[in-house]
N, C-alpha and C positions, 0 to 999 in steps of 0.2 A: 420128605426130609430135606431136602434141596431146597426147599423154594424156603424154608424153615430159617434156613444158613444164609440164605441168601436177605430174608429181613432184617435178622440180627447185625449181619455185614452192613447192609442203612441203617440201621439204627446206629451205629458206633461211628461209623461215618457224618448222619447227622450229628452228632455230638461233637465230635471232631471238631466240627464247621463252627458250630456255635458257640465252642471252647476258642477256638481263634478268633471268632467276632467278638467275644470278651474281652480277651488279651487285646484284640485291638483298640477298642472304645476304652480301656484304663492308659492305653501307650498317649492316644490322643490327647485325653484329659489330664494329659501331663507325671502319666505316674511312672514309675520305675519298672524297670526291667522283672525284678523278682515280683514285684505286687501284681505286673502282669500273668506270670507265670502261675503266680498264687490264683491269681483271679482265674486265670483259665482252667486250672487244675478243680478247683470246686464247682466252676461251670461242667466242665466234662462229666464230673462224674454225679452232679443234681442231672442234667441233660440226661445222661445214660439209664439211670435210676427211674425215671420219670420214663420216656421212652420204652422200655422192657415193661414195667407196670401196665402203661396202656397196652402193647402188642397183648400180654397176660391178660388182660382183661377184654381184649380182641380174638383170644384164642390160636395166634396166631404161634405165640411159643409158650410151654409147657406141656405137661399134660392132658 
């Protein structure tokens, strides 16, 4: 159960990352504060969605 909690815990973490490396590369390219925000908000949560699917299909969480 432990090690379960402890994937999910990386995996949101991964997403995290990857949601801020978004918001970063729109800051860059010159975009605004909220398009950042926007951007990182639907990165985090395709990342997230995408990440749980695979572990699920790794067996790693669910059922």
């Amino acid at each position: 159960m432990q090690l379960r909690l402890m994937y999910v815990i990386i995996a949101v973490l991964m997403a995290l990352v990857v949601a801020a490396a978004g918001s970063f590369v729109t800051v860059m390219e010159g975009g605004r504060l909220t398009a950042a925000l926007k951007t990182g908000a639907f990165t985090f949560a395709g990342a997230l969605s995408l990440l749980i699917v695979i572990m699920g299909a790794l067996g790693v969480v669910g059922s």
